[in-house]
N, C-alpha and C positions, 0 to 999 in steps of 0.2 A: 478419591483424593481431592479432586478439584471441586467436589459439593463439601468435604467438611472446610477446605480455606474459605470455600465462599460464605457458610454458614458461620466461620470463625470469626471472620470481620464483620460480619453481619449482624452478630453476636455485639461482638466490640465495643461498634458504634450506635449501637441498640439507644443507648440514650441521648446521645448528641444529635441522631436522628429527631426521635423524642421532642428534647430540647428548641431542636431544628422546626418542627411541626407547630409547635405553640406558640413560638415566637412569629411563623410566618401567618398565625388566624388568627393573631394578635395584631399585628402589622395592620396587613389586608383585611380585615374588620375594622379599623382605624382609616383606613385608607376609605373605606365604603363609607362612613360615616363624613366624614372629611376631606376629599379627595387634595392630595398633596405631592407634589414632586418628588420632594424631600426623603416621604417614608417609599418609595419605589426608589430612593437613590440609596437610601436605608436598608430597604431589604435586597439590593445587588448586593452593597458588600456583604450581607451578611451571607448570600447564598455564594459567594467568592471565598470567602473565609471560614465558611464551613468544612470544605475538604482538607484545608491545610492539615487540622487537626488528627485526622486522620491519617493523611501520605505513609507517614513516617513508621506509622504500625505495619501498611502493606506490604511498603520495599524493604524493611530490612534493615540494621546497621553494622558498621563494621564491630560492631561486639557486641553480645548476648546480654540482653538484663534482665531485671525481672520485670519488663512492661513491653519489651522489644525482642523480637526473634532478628537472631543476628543473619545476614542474607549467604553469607555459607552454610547455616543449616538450611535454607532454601534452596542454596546449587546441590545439596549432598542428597537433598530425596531426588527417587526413583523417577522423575520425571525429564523428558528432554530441556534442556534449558532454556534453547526458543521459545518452547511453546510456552514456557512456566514464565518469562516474559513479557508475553501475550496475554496470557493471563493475570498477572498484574496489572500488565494496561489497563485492564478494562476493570477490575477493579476497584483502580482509582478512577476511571472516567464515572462507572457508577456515581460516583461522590458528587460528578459536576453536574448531574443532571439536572436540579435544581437551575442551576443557574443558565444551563443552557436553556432551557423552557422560558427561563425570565429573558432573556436577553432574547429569545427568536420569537416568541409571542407578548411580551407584555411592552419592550424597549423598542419597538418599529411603530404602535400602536396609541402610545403614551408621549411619544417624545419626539416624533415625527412630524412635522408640518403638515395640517389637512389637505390642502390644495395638493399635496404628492400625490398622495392617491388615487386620485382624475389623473395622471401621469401616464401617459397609454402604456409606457413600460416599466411600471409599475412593479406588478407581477415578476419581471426578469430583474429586477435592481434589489427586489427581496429575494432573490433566489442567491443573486452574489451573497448578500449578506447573510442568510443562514450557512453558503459554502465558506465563507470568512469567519465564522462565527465556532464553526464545526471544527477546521482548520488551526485556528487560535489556540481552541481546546486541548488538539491534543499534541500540540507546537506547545504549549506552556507545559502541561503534564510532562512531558518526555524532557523539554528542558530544566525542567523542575528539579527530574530525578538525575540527570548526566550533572547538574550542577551539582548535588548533593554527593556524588561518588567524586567528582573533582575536589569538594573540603575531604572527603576521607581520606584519599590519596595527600592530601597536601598537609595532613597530619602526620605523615611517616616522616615526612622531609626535616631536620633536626636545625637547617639554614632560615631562617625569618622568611629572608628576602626571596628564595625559594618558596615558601609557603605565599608570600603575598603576590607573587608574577603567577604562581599557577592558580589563584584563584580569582586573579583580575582580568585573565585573560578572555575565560567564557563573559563574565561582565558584561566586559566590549564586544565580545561575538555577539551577544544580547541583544544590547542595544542597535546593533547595525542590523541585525536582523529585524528587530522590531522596525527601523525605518522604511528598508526595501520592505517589509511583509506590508505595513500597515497601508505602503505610500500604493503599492500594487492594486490593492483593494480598492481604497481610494480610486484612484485612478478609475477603475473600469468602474467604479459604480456613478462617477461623476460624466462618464461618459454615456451610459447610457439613459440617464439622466437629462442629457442635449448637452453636454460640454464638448465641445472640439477643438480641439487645440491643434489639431494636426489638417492640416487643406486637403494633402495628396489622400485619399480613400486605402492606397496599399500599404501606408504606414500604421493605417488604424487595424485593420486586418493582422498587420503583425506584432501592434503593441496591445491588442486585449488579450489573443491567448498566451502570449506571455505574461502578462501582466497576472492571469489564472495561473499559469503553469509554476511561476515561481515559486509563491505563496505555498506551493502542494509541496513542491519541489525542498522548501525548506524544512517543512514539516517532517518528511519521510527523509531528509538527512538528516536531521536531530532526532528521531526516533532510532533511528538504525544507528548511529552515535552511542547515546541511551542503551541499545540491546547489547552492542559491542561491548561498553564498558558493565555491564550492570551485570549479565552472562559471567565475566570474568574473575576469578576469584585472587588474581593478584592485585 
């Protein structure tokens, strides 16, 4: 059952794949001819905006079309719901590959200061960054999808002003998230970088594994958010 979904969507997106392929030896043959910022700022968004098209085929919607399997014919097969969860995840992360690849090899590489990498901790500053990077991924995927069951729900509500406080609300959880996430990262990568902000040695000790543990910490609560709601057929 989990090789025909995988073979289904695979199927699916057979041509925006496709699509996907052409335009990026198009790009990057362009790029190699030319070298330019521009078309590597070009081909992020496009390997960013490539999966969107897709999401909405994997998870499911509150009603059956004819282009969309509704996500209660999903909780209804023979499968545990966790797992069939879990396996959506990674579904959709499949999509992000592209872009992870770009952002962890081409965007440190390309857009990075040369002098960094004489940096004797180097090595450990890219290591935050691919864990921030990783982190992002599927901190945006899982918020993606708990957003998207938050408009379903907010469609039942017959009051406006109901419908626009329950969907403004993840919004702002959003954004505050994104500040603590991004500013966390920040933070330890500018630290081990030579930035000290801090004199006493026991404060830095306790504000870089936190400053790690956050970031994860918000991740794996909006995932498990995401599985609660997503799981749930009310």
């Amino acid at each position: 059952m989990i090789g025909h979904f995988l073979k289904r969507d695979f199927s699916d997106a057979l041509v925006l794949w496709i699509i996907l392929g052409l335009l990026s030896l198009a790009l990057w043959g362009t790029y190699a001819w030319s070298p330019s910022e521009s078309i590597l700022m070009g081909l992020g968004w496009l390997y960013f905006l490539f999966p969107q098209f897709c999401t909405l085929n994997i998870t499911g919607s509150i009603v059956r079309t004819d282009h969309m399997i509704s996500r209660q014919y999903f909780l209804a097969l023979p499968l545990r719901r966790t797992q069939f969860f879990f396996i959506t995840l990674f579904r959709i992360m499949v999509l992000y590959l592209p872009l992870c690849f770009f952002l962890i090899l081409v965007v440190p590489f390309c857009f990075v200061p040369q002098k960094l990498y004489t940096h004797p901790n180097w090595y450990l500053a890219w290591s935050i960054y691919v864990f921030g990077i990783l982190m992002s991924v599927v901190w945006w995927i899982s918020h993606h999808l708990f957003y998207s069951l938050i408009i379903e729900q907010s469609l039942r509500f017959s009051n406006s002003k109901k419908r626009i406080l329950t969907t403004l609300f993840p919004i702002l959880a959003f954004v505050l998230e994104i500040a603590v996430f991004f500013s966390c990262l920040a933070f330890t990568l500018l630290f081990i970088l030579g930035y000290r902000p801090f004199p006493h040695p026991l404060l830095v000790y306790l504000m870089i594994p936190l400053c790690i543990a956050i970031p994860a910490g918000i991740t794996l609560l909006t995932v498990r958010l995401a599985k609660a709601r997503w799981t749930s057929v009310s």
